[in-house]
C-alpha positions in Angstrom: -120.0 -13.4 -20.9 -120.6 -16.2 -19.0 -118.4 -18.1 -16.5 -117.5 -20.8 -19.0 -116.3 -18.7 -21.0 -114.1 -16.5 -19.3 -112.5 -20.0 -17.7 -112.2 -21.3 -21.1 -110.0 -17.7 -22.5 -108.1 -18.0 -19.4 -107.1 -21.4 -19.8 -106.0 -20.5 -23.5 -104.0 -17.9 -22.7 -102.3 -19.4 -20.2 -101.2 -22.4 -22.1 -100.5 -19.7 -25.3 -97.9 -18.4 -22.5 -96.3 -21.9 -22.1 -96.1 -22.8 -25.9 -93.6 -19.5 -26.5 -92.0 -20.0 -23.6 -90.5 -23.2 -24.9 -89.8 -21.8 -28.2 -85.6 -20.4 -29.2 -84.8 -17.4 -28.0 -84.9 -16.4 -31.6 -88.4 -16.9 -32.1 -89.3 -14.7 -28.9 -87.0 -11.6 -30.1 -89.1 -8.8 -31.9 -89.3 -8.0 -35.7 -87.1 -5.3 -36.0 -83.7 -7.2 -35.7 -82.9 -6.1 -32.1 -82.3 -9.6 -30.2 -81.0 -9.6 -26.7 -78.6 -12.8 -26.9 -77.1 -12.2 -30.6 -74.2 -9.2 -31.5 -75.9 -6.7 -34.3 -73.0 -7.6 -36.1 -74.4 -11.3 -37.5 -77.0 -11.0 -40.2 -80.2 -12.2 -38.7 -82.4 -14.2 -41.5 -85.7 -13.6 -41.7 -87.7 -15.6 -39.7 -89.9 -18.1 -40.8 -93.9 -17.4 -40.3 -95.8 -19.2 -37.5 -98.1 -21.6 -38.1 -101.8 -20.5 -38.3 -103.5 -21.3 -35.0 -106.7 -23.6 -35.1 -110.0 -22.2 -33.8 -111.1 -22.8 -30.7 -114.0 -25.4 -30.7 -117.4 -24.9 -29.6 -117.2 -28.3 -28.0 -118.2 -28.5 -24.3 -116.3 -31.7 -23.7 -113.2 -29.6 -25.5 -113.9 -27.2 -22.7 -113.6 -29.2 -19.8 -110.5 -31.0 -21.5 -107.7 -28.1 -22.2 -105.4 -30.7 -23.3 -107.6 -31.4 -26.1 -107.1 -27.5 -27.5 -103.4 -28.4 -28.8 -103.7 -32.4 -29.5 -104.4 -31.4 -33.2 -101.4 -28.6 -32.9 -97.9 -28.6 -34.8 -95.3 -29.5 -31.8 -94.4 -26.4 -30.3 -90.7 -27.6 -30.9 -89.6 -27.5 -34.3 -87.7 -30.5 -36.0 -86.2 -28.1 -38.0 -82.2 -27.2 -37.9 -82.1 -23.7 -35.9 -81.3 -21.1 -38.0 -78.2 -20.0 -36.2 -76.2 -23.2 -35.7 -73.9 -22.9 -38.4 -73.0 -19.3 -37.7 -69.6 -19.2 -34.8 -70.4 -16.9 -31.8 -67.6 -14.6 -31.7 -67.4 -13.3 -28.8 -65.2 -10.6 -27.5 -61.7 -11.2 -26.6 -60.7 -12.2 -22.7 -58.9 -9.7 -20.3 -57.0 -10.0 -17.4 -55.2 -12.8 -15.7 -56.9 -15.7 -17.5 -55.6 -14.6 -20.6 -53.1 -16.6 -22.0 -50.8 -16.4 -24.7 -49.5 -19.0 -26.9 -46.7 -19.5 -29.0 -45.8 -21.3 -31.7 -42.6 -23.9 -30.2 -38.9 -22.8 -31.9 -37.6 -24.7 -34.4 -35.4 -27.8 -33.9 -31.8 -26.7 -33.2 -30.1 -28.9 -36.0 -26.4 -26.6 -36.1 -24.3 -24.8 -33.7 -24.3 -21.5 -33.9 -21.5 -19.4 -35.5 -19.9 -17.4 -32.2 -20.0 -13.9 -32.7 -16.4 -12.0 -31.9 -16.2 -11.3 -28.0 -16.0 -7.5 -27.6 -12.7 -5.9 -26.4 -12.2 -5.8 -22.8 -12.9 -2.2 -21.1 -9.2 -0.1 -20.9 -8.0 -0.3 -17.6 -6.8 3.0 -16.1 -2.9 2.8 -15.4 -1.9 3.3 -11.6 -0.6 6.9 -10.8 2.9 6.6 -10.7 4.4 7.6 -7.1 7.3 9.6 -9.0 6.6 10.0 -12.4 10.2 11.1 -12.3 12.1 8.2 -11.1 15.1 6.0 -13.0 13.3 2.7 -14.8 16.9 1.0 -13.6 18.4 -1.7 -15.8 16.7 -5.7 -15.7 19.0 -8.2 -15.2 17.1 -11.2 -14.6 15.2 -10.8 -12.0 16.8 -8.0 -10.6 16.2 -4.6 -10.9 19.7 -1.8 -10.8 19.6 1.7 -10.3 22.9 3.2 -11.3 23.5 6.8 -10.7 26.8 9.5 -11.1 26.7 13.0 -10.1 29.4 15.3 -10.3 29.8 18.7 -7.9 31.8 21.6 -7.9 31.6 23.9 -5.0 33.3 26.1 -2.2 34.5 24.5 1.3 35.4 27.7 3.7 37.3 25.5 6.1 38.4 22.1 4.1 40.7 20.7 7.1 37.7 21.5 9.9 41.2 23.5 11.4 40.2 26.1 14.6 43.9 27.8 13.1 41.8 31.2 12.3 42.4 32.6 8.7 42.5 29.6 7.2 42.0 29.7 3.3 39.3 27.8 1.7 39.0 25.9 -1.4 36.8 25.1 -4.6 35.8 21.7 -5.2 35.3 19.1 -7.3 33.2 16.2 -5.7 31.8 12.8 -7.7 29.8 10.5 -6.7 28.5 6.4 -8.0 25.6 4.9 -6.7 24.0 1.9 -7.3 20.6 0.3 -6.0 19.5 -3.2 -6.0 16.0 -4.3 -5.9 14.6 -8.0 -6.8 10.7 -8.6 -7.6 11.0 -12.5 -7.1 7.9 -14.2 -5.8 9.6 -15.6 -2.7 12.8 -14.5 -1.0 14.5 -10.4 -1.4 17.2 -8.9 -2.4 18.1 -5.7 -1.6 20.5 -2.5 -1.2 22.0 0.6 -2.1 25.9 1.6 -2.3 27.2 4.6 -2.1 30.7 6.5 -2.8 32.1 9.6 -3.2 34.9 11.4 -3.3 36.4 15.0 -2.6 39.1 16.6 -4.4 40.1 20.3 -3.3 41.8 22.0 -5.9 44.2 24.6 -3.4 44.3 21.6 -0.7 45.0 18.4 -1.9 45.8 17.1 1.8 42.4 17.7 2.7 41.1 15.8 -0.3 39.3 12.5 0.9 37.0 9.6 0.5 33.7 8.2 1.8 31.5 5.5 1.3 28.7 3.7 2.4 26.2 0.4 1.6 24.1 -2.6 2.8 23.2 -5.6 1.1 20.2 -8.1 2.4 19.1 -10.7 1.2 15.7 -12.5 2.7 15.3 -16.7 2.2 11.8 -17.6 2.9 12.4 -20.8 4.1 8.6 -21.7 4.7 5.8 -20.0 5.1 6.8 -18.8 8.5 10.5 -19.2 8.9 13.0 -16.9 7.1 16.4 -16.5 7.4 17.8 -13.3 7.0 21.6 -12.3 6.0 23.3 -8.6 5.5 26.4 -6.4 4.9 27.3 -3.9 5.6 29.8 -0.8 4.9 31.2 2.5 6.1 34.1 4.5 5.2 35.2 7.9 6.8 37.9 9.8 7.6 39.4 11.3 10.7 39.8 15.2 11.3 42.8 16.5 12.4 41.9 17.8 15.6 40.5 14.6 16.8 40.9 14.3 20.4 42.0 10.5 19.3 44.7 11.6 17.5 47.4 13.2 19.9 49.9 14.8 17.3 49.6 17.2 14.5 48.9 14.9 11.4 49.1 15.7 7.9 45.5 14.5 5.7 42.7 13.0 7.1 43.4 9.1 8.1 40.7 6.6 6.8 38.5 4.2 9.0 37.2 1.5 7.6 34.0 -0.7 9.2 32.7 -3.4 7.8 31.2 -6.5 9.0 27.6 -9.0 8.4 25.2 -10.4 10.4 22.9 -13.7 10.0 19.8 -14.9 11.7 16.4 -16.8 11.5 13.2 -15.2 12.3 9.8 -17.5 12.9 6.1 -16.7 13.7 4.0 -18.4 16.3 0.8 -16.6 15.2 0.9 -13.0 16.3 4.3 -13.6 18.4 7.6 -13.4 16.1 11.0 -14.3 17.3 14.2 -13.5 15.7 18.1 -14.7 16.9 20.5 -13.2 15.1 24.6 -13.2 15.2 27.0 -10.7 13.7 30.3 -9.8 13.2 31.6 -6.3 12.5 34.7 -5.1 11.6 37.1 -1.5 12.3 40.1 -0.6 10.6 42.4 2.7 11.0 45.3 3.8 8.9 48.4 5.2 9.9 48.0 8.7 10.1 51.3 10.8 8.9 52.9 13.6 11.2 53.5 16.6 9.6 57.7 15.4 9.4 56.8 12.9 7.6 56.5 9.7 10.2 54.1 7.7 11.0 51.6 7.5 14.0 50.6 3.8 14.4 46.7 3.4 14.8 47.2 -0.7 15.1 46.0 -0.1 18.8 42.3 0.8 18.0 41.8 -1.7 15.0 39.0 -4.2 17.1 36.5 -6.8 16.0 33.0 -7.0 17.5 30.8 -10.2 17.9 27.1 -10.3 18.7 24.2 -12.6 19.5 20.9 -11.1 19.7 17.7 -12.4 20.8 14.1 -9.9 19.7 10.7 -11.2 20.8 7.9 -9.2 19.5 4.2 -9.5 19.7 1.3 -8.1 17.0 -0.9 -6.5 18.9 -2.6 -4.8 16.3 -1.4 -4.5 12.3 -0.1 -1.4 13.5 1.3 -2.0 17.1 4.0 -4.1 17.1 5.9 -3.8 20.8 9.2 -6.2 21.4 11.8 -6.9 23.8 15.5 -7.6 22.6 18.4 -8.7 24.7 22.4 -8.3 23.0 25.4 -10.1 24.3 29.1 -8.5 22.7 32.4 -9.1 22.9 35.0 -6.5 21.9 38.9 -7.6 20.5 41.4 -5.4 20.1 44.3 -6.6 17.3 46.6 -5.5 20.4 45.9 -7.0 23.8 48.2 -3.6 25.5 47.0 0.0 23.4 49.6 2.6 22.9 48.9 4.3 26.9 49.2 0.5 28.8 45.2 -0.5 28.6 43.8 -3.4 27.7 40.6 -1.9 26.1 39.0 -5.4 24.9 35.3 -5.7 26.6 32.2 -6.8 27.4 28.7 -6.0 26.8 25.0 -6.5 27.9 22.1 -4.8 26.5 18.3 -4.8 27.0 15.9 -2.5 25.0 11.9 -2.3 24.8 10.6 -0.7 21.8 7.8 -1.2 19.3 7.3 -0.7 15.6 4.5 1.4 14.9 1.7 2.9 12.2 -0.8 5.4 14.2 -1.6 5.9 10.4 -0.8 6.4 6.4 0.6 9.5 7.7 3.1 8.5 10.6 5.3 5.1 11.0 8.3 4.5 12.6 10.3 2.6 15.3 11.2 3.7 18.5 13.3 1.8 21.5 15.5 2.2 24.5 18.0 0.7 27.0 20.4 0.1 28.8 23.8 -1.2 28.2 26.9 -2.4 30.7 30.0 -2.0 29.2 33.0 -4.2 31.4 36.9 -4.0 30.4 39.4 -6.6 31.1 41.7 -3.4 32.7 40.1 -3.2 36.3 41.6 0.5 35.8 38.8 1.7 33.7 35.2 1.8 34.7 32.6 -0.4 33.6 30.8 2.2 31.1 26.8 1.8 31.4 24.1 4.3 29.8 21.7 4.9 28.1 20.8 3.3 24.6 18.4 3.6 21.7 17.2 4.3 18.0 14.3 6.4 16.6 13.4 6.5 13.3 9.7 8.2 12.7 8.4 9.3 9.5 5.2 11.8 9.2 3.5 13.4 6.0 1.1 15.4 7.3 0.5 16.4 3.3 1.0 14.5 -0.1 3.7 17.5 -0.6 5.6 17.3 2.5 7.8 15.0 4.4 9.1 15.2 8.0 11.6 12.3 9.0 13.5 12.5 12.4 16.3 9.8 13.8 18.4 9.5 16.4 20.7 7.3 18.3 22.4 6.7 21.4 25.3 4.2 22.1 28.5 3.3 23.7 31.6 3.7 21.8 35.7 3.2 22.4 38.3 5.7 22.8 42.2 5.3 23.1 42.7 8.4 25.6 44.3 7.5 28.6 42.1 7.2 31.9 38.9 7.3 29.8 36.7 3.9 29.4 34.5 5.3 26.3 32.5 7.4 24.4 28.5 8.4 25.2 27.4 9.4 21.8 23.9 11.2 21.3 22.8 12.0 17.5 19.6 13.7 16.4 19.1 14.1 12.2 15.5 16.4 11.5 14.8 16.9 7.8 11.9 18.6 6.5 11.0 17.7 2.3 8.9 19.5 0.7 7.9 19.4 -3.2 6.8 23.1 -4.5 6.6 21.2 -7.7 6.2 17.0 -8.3 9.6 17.7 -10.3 11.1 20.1 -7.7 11.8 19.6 -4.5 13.7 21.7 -1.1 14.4 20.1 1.4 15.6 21.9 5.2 17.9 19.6 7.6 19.8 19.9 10.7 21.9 18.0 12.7 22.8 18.0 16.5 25.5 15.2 18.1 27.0 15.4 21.5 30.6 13.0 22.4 31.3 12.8 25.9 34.4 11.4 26.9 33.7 8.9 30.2 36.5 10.0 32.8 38.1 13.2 31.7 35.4 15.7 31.3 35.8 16.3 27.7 32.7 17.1 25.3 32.2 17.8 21.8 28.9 19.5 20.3 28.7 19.3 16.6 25.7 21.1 14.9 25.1 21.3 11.2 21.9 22.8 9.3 21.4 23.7 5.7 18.9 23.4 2.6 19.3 20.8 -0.2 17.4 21.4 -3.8 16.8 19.1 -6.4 14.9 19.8 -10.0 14.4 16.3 -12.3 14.6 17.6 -15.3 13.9 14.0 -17.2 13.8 10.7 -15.5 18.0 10.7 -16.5 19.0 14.0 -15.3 18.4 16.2 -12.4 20.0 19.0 -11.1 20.8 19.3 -7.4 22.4 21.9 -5.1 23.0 22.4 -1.3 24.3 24.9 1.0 25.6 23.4 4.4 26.8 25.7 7.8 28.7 23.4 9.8 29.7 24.3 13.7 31.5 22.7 16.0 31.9 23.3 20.1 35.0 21.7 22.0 35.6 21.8 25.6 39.3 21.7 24.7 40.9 24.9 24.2 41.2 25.4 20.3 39.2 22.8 19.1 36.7 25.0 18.2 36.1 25.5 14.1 32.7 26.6 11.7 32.9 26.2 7.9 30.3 26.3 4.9 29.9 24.8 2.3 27.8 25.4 -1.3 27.8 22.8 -4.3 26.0 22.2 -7.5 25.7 19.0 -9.5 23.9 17.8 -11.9 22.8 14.0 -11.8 22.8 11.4 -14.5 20.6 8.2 -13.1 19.5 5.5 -15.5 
């Protein structure tokens, strides 16, 4: 073949190449329905046949001229409408972040909505009662009152605290009222508990007596850090025969009454409170009766005591609270001379420190000590000074068991001749504890020492004993007690010891 002609089959080829290369994709896929660019799933037409190509001419000058070869062609582009372009490509659905979903927007709101019923609030869980077993008390206004009665009948050994040895004892029958007061306003309290009892022995009626004792406060919250503060206060006892006070052989116990009230402001500066505070108090002795029949005046030792007290203390922490208090007193006898020539009227300077305290839940209390001066207008009696100071500290070491211990120490007045006063030391230990939260023993002692300033004369009086209680209902309980009482004189036949058992049952409402 010559040279011409192998030029002339390249050049057709070649431009062969470049007319289906510029037909649809369509056209260039094979026959058997398998195109590259179109999912199996469409139906694929069949495809419309090619147009016949013309021969090749024999022409020399064609030849030369390629161009000329497809000037008599159909256009290698169709004018026809592709066969696919009314078919939608579906193609497969988008993944990942780009896809995006959208919703239809909510309906116009055109009515309020019916409210559905609000569910019932969760039960609350009641507060565990601290005594399940305790009176309700009776409302009165704002005002809550705890009245109580409990009647005892028991044995006394020694009913007139006589050293005479043999004497008899007696049964018993003892009652007692109490009533407690308790407000729950939202400012200012109200509170306090009376007391009274009385003793009747059935074989010795002269030893039959009374007793009694109460405090009423009442709290003003004048603002948020001033409040003025005003009690009462009552005692009544009796006086044992063998008193070294009482210098004959009476008949009966003679009563002594002591009342009196004290009122006062207190005020917070920040952590520093301050409290001034005056009182009055009040002691009254009956006639005692000789055994024929006269009586021993007592007008002597009936006195009145004022005070003015001023109590600083500082917060150092919610649980530390230290203070100082000073105490000025006066001391009046009813009769400026007593029955041995005396003028006993007095006065009196005291400091104390102390502090209030809560180490924890466990153990409170207060705790303080002085020093008192005790000057009498009769410059034949010696100023009396010692040592004075409370304690009062409370300690559960378990939820079951209660351990409370008090004491004092003070300065009291005597009528003996040559003798300025009393030094009085009292210790009370009492140990609670509840074998049941309805039952309840309860161990207790007591120790006091009197020492008579100026004649040598002491008295040591000890006591210890077990009290029970069983709450049967929030009204009644039944309680019993068992009490060995001892007492050491250092006058000759002063001594005297005496037991005593009772059982009561008490009605509280």
């Amino acid at each position: 073949m010559s040279g011409r002609v192998k030029t002339l089959l390249i050049s057709g080829c070649a431009l062969a190449g470049l007319g289906l290369a510029g037909l649809p994709a369509a056209a260039q896929q094979p026959r058997n329905g398998l195109r590259t660019g179109t999912p199996d799933y469409i139906a694929q037409p069949p495809a419309a046949p090619d147009p016949p190509l013309a021969p090749v001419s024999a022409d020399p000058q064609a030849i030369r001229d390629p161009a000329s070869l497809i000037q008599d062609q159909a256009s290698a582009i169709s004018s026809r409408r592709p066969p696919y372009a009314s078919v939608p490509v579906q193609a497969p659905a988008l993944r990942g972040v780009t896809q995006r979903q959208f919703r239809a927007p909510p309906p116009a709101v055109t009515t309020l909505p019916v409210p559905m019923p609000a569910a019932p609030p969760p039960r609350r869980r009641t507060a565990i009662e601290e005594d399940p077993w305790a009176a309700l008390g009776l409302r009165v206004g704002g005002v809550t009152l705890k009245p109580a009665i409990t009647p005892f009948f028991g044995y006394d050994t020694n009913p007139e605290r006589s050293a005479t040895p043999g004497t008899k004892g007696s049964a018993f029958g003892r009652y007692e009222g109490e009533l407690a007061v308790q407000s729950d306003w939202r400012v200012h309290e109200l509170s306090g508990r009376l007391r009274g009892g009385y003793t009747d022995f059935f074989r010795n009626r002269e030893a039959s007596r009374p007793d009694a004792q109460g405090n009423l406060d009442l709290r003003l919250d004048a603002s948020r850090d001033t409040r003025i503060l005003l009690e009462s206060r009552l005692n009544l006892d009796t006086q044992r025969p063998g008193s070294p006070d009482l210098t004959a052989n009476v008949q009966g116990r003679p009563l002594v009454w002591q009342y009196g009230g004290s009122a006062g402001v207190t005020h917070d500066i920040n952590r520093l409170q301050l409290t001034l505070r005056g009182s009055v108090d009040r002691s009254d002795y009956e006639d005692a009766r000789l055994s024929s029949g006269a009586l021993l005046s007592q007008k002597d030792r009936n006195l009145t005591d004022y005070g003015l007290r001023l109590r600083a203390a500082y917060e150092v922490t919610p649980g530390f609270k230290p203070f100082v208090q000073a105490e000025i007193d006066r001391r009046d006898f009813d009769e400026t001379v007593d029955s041995n020539g005396y003028r006993r009227s007095s006065d009196g300077m005291t400091a104390r420190l102390g502090s209030t305290f809560e180490i924890s839940r466990q153990l409170t209390g207060e705790v303080s000590g002085g020093y008192q001066n005790r000057r009498y207008e009769d410059g034949r009696l010696k100023d009396l000074r010692g040592f004075v100071g409370d304690a009062s500290i409370l300690w559960s070491p378990t939820a079951l068991t209660t351990v409370t211990l008090r004491g004092t120490a003070e300065l009291g007045d005597t009528t003996i001749a040559g003798s300025s006063g009393t030094t009085v030391r009292r210790a009370t230990l009492e140990v609670a504890h509840a074998l049941r939260r309805n039952f309840t023993i309860t161990g207790f002692t007591n120790f006091s020492r009197t020492e008579y300033e100026g004649q040598g004369l002491r008295e040591d009086y000890t006591n210890i004993g077990a009290r029970l209680e069983y709450k049967l209902t929030r009204t009644f309980a039944i309680r019993a007690s068992f009490t060995h009482e001892m007492l050491n004189s250092s006058a000759i036949g002063a001594d005297y010891t005496a037991n005593v058992s009772q059982l009561g049952l008490r009605v509280q409402f």
